[in-house]
N, C-alpha and C positions, 0 to 999 in steps of 0.2 A: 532660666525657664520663666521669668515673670519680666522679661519684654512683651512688648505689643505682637511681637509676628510670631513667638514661639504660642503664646494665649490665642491669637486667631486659630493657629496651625491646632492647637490639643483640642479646640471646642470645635464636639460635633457639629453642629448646627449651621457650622462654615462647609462642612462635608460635603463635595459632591455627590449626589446621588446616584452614582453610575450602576451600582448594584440594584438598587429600585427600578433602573429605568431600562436595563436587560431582564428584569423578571416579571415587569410588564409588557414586556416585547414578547417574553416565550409564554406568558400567560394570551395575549391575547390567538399568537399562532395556534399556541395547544386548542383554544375555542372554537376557531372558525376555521381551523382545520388540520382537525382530528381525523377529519374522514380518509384526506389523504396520506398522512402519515400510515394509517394503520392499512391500507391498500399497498404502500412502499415495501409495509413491513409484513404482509404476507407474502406478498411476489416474493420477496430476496428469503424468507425463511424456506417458501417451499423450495425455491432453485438451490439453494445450498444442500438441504434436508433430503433431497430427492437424490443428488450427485452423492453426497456421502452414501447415503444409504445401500444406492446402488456401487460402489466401490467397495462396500463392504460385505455384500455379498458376494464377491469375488473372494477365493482362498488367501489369505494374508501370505504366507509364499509364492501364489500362481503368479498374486498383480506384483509383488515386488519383482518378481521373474519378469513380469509384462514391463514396468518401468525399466528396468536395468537395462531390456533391448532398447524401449523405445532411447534413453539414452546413447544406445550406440548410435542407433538409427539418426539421431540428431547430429552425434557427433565426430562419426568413424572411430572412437578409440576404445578397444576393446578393455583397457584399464583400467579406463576410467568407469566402464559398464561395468566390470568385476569389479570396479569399490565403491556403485551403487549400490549391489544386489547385497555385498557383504555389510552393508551401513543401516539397510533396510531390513536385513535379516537379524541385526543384534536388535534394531528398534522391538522385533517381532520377540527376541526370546526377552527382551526384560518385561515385556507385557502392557506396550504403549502406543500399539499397534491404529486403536480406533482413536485416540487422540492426535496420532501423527495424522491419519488418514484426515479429521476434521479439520486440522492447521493444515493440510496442505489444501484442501479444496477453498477455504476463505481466504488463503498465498495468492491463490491463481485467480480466484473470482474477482477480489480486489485490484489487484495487477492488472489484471486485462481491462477494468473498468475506470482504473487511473489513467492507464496509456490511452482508451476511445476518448478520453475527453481530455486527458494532457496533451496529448500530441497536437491534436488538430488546435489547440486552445498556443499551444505555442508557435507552429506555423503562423498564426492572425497575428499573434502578437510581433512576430519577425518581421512581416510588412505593412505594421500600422503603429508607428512608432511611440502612439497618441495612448493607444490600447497598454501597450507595455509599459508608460509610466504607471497606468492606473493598476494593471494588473501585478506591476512592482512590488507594493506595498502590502495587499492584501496574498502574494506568496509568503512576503517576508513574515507576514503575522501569523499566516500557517505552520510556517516553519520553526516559529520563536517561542510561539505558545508553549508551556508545559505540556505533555500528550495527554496528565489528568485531568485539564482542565475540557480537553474535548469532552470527554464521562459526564459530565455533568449533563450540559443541555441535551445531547443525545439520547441518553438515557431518561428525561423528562418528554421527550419528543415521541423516542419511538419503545421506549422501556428496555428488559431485558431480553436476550437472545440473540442468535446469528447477525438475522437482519443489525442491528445497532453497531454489531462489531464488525458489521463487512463496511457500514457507514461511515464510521469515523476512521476505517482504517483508509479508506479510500482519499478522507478529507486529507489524512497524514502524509501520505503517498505521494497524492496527486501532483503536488510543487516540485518533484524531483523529474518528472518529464518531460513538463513545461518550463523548466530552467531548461532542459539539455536540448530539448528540443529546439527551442530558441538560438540558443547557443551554438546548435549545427548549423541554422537555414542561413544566424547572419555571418555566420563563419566562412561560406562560400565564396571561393575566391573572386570579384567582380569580372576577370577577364574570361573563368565561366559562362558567367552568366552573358557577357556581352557577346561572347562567341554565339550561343545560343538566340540569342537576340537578334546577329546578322543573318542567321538562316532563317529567319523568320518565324522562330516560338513563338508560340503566345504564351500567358502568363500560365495556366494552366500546362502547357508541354512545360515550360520550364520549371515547375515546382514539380513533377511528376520524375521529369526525363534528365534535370540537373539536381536542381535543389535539396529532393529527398537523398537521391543515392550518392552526392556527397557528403551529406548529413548523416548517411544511417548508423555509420561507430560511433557518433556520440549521443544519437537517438537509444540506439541499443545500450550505450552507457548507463543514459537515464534508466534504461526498463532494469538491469542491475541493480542500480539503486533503488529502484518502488519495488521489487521483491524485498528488498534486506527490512526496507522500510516498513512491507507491510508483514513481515513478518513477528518483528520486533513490535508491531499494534496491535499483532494479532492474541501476542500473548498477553499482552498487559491488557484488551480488550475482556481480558475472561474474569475481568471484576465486574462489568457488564453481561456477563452469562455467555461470554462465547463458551462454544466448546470448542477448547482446541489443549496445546499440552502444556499452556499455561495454570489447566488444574489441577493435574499432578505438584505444581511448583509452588503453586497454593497451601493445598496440602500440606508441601513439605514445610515451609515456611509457619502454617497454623500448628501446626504438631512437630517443628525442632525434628521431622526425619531427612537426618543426615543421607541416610540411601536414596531413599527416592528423589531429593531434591538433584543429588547426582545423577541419578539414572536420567532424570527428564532432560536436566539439561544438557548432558550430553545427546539425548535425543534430538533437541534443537539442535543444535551444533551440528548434528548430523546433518540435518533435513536442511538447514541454511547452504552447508557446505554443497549438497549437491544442487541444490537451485543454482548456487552460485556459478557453479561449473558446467553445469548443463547448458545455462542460457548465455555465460560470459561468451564460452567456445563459438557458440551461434552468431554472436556479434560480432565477432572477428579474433576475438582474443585469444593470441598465442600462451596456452598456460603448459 
């Protein structure tokens, strides 16, 4: 320890500042603009706050009743409907009812808001080759970050509640449908695409009339994956104030309750399983 490079390496003063020079970045954002943050973060609290609310005024039997059809309705199988209704019926009798109901409305809000802007974000990336190295790196950091570490600046940005945990779950998400997506368009077989080409596509019929509806099992892959994804942020979001049924888990966790820490998570387990099955089947997936 008393060579020249291990004394450089221990004395701070050699220290890169990189911690100083991202708390000067989100000091100066928080300054000059506060305004729009806090505009971001009323819009997405009421849209959530509003949806819950309203879902919960519906009888916690009637809507499970209403989910279980619309699961057939998505997916012909009357089975699989009867092992919604009966998955959603035990969430209701342990008593985790209005936390399932809040995890799934920020599942889906999230979700849909990963896929408008992963999707079309991954088409660009598909035929601008220049785009995809640069947007390369910056999924990879998405992706590699610890999920704690999102907590941090989001939570200085836009504080506690919905809004922050629909945000960062969205940041988490988002890399998983712009990989697949990509991954479908440049997956196209070229002699597709040149068929389309001799009858005279333009580049729009071809992204439309070949390129998506070859693409869409592994587009729909991706949305599989940014459910699981967001659900799994949705729950560790509730150190940031979500509400979802990551506060029960909480709970159990601060108070050693062995039940309820069980009861919730099988609640999760429940609620992932059927997302899983609901939206896989939609994609084509034979289960």
């Amino acid at each position: 320890m008393n060579d020249p490079v291990s004394l450089w390496i221990a004395d701070k003063a050699n220290k890169i500042p990189v911690g100083s020079w991202g708390k000067a970045f989100i000091d100066f954002i928080v300054t000059y603009f506060e305004w729009l943050f806090d505009g971001i973060k009323a819009s997405l609290n009421t849209l959530v706050e509003t949806t819950t609310y309203l879902l919960l005024l519906c009888p916690p039997v009637l809507l499970a009743i209403i989910l279980a059809a619309a699961a057939y309705f998505l997916q012909k199988r009357k089975w699989l409907a009867l092992g919604v209704l009966i998955g959603l019926l035990f969430i209701i009798n342990q008593g985790l009812w209005k936390e399932t109901v809040q995890t799934l409305v920020l599942v889906l809000y999230s979700t849909a808001l990963s896929m408008a802007i992963g999707v079309p974000l991954g088409i660009w990336a598909a035929h601008k080759p220049k785009a995809w190295s640069v947007l390369q790196p910056v999924l990879d950091l998405m992706q590699t970050m610890p999920t704690f570490v999102y907590l941090i600046p989001i939570l200085i940005l836009f504080g506690l509640g919905a809004a922050p945990a629909l945000i960062v779950t969205i940041i988490f998400a988002m890399p998983a449908p712009v990989r697949m997506t990509y991954l479908g368009i440049t997956s196209v077989p070229k002699p597709m695409l040149e068929a389309g080409e001799s009858f005279g596509a333009t580049k729009r019929q071809l992204l439309w009339k070949v390129e998506l509806p070859a693409a869409l099992p592994t587009i729909m892959a991706g949305l599989t994956q940014c459910i699981m994804l967001s659900l799994s942020m949705v729950v560790i979001a509730t150190l940031i104030g979500a509400p979802s049924l990551g506060n029960p888990v909480n709970r159990a966790l601060n108070n050693r309750n062995i039940p309820l820490g069980i009861e919730a998570g099988l609640a999760i387990v429940i609620l992932a399983i059927i997302l899983d099955r609901v939206l896989s089947v939609k994609a084509g997936a034979k289960k």
